[in-house]
BATIDREN-929656 format. One record per atom (N, C-alpha, C): residue number from 1; atom name; x, y, z. Coordinates in steps of 0.02 Angstrom, whole numbers. Layout:
N
<rodo i="NUM" at="CA" u="X" v="Y" w="Z"/>
...
REM end
This chain:
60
<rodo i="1" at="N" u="5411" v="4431" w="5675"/>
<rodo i="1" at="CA" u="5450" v="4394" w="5724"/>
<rodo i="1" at="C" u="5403" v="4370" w="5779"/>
<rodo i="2" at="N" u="5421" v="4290" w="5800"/>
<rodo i="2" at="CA" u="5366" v="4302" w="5868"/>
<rodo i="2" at="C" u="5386" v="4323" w="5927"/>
<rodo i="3" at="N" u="5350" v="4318" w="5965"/>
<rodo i="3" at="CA" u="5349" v="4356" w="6017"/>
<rodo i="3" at="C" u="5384" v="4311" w="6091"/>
<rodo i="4" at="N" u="5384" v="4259" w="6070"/>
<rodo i="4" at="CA" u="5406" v="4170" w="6125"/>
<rodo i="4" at="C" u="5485" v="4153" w="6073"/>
<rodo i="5" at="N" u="5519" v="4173" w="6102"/>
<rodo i="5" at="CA" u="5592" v="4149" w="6097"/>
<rodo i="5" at="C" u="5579" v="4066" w="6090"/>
<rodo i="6" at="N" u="5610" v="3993" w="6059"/>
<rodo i="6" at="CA" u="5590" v="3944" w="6076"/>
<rodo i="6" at="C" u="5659" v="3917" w="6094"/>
<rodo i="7" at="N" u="5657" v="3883" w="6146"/>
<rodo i="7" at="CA" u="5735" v="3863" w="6163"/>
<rodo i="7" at="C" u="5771" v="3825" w="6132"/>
<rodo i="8" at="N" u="5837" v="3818" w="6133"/>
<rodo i="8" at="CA" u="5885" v="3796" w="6075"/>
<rodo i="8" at="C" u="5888" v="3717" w="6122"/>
<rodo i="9" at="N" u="5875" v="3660" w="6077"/>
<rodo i="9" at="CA" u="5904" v="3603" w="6096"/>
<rodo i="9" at="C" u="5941" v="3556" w="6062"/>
<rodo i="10" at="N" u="5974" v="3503" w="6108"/>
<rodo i="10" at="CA" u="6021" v="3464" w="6087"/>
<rodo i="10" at="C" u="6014" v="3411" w="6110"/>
<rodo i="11" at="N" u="6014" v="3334" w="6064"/>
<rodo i="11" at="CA" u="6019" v="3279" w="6086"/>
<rodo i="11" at="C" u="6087" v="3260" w="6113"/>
<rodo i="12" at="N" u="6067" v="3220" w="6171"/>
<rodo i="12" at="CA" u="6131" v="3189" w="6208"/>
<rodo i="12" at="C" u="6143" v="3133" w="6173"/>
<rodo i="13" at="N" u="6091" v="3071" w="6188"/>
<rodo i="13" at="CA" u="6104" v="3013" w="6187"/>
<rodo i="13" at="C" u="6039" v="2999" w="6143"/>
<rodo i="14" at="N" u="6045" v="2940" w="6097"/>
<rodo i="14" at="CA" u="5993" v="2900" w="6067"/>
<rodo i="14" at="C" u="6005" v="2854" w="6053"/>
<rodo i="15" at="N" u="5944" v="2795" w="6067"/>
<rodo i="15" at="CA" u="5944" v="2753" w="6046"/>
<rodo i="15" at="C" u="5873" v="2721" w="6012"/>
<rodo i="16" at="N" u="5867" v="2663" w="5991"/>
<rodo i="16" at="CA" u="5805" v="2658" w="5955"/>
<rodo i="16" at="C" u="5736" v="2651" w="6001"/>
<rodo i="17" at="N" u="5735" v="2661" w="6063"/>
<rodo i="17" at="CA" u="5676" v="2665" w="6076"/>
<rodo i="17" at="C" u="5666" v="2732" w="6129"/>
<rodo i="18" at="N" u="5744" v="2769" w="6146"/>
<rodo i="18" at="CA" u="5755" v="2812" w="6186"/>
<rodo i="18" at="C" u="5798" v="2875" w="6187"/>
<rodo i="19" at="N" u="5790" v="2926" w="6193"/>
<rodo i="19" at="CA" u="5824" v="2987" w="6190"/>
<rodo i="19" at="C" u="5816" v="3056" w="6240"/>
<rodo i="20" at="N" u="5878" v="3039" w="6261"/>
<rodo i="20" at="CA" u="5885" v="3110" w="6318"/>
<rodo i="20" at="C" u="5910" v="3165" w="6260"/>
<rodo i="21" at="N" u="5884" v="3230" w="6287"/>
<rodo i="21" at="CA" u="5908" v="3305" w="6259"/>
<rodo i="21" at="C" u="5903" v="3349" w="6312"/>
<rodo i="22" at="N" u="5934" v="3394" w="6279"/>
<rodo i="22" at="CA" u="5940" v="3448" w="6334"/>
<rodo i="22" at="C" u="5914" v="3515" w="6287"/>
<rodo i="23" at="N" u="5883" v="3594" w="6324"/>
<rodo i="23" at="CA" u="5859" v="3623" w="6302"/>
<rodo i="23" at="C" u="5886" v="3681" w="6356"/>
<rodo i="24" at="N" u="5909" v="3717" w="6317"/>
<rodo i="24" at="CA" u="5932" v="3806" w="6362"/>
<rodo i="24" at="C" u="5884" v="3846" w="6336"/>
<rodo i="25" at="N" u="5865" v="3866" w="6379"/>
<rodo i="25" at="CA" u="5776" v="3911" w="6386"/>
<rodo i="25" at="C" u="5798" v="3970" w="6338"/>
<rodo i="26" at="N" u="5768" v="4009" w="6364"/>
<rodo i="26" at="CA" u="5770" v="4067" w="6347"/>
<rodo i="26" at="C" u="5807" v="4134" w="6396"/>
<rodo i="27" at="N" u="5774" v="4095" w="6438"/>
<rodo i="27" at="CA" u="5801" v="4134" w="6534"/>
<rodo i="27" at="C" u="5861" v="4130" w="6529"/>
<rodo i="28" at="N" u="5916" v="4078" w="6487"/>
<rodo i="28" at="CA" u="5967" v="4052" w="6504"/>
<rodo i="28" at="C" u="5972" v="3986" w="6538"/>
<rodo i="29" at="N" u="5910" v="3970" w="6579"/>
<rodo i="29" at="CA" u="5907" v="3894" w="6595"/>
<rodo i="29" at="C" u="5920" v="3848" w="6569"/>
<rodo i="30" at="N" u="5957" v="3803" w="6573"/>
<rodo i="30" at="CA" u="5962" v="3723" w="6546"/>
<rodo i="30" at="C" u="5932" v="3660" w="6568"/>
<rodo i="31" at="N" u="5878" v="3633" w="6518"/>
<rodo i="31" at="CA" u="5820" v="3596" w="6558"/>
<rodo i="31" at="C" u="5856" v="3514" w="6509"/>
<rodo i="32" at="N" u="5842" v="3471" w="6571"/>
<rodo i="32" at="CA" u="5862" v="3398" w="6534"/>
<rodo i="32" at="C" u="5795" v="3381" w="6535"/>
<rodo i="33" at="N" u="5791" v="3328" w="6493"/>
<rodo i="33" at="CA" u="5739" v="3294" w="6459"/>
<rodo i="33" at="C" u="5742" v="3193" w="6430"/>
<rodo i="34" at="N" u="5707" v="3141" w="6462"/>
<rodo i="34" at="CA" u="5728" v="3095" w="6446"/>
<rodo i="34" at="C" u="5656" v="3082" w="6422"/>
<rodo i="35" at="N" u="5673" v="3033" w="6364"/>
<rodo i="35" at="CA" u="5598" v="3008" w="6321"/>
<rodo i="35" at="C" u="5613" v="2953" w="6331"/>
<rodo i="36" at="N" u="5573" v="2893" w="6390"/>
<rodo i="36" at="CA" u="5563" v="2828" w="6380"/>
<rodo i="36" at="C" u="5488" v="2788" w="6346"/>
<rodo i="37" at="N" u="5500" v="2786" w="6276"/>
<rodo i="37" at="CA" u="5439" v="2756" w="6266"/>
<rodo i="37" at="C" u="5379" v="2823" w="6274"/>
<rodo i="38" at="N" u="5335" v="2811" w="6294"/>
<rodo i="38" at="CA" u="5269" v="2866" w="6301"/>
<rodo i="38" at="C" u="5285" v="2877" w="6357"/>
<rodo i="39" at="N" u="5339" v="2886" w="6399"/>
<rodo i="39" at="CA" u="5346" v="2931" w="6450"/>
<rodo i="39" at="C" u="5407" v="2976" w="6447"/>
<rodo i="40" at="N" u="5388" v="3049" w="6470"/>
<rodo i="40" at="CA" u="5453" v="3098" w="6470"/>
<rodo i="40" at="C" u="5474" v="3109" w="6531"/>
<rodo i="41" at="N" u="5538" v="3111" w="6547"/>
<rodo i="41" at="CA" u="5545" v="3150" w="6617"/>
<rodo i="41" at="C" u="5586" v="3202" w="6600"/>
<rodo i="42" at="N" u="5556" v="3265" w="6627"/>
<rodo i="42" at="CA" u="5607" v="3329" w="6642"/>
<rodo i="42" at="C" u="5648" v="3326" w="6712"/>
<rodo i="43" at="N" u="5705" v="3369" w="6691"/>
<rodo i="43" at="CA" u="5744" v="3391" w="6743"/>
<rodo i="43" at="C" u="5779" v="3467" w="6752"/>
<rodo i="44" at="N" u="5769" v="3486" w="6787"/>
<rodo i="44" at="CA" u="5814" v="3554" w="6816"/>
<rodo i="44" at="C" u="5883" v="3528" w="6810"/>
<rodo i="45" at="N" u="5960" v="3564" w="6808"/>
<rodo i="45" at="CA" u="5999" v="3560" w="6790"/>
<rodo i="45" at="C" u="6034" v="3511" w="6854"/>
<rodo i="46" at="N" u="6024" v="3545" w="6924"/>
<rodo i="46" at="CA" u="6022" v="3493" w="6976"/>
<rodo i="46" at="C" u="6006" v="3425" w="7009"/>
<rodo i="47" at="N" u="5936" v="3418" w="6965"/>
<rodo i="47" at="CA" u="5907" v="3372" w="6963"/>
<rodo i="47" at="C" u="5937" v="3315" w="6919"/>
<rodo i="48" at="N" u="5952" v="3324" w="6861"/>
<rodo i="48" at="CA" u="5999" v="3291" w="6800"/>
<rodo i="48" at="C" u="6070" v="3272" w="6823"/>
<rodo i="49" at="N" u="6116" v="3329" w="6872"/>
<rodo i="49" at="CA" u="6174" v="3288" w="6913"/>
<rodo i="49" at="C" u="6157" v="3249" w="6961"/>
<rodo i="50" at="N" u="6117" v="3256" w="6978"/>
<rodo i="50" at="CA" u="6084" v="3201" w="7023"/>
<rodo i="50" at="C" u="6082" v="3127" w="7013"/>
<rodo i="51" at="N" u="6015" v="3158" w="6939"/>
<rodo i="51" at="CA" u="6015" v="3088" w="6899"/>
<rodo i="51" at="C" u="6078" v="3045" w="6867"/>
<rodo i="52" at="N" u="6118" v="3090" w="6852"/>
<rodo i="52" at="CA" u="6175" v="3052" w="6800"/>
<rodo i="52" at="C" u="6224" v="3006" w="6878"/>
<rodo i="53" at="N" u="6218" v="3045" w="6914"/>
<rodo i="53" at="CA" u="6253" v="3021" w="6986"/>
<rodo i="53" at="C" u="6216" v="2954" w="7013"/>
<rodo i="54" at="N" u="6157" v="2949" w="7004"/>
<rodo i="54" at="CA" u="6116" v="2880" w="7031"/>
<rodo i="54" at="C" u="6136" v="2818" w="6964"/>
<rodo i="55" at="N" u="6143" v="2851" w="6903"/>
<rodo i="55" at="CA" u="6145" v="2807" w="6853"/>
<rodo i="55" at="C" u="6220" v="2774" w="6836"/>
<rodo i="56" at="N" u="6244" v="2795" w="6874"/>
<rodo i="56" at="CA" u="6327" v="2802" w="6873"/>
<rodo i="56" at="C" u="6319" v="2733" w="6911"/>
<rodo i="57" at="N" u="6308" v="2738" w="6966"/>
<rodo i="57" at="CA" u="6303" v="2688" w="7028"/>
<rodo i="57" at="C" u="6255" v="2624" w="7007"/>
<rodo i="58" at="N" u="6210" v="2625" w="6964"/>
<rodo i="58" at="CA" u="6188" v="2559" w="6946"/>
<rodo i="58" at="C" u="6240" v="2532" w="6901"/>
<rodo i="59" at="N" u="6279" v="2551" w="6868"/>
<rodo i="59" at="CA" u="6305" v="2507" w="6841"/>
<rodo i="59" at="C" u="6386" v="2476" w="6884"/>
<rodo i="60" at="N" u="6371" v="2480" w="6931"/>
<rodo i="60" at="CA" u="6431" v="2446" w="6974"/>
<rodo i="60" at="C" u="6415" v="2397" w="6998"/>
REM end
């Protein structure tokens, strides 16, 4: 068995050049994750309501 638990993840959203997931650690943490192209951004769980809250508002 190893010794590094690896955290369980799940895709949210995809599309063909982009995909957010999310990943619950090991700690119990839930880390978001967006892949644009060759760039990733992480987020803390706070950080991600944040984000979904700014992304909400561009589309108005």
């Amino acid at each position: 068995m190893s010794e590094f638990e690896e955290p369980k993840t799940e895709t949210i959203a995809e599309t063909r050049n982009y995909l957010a997931w999310k990943a619950i650690e090991p700690d119990g943490e839930t880390t978001y994750h967006l892949e644009l192209g060759a760039l990733t951004v992480h987020f803390f769980e706070e950080e991600w309501d944040e984000f979904l809250t700014l992304v909400k508002k561009l589309d108005k």
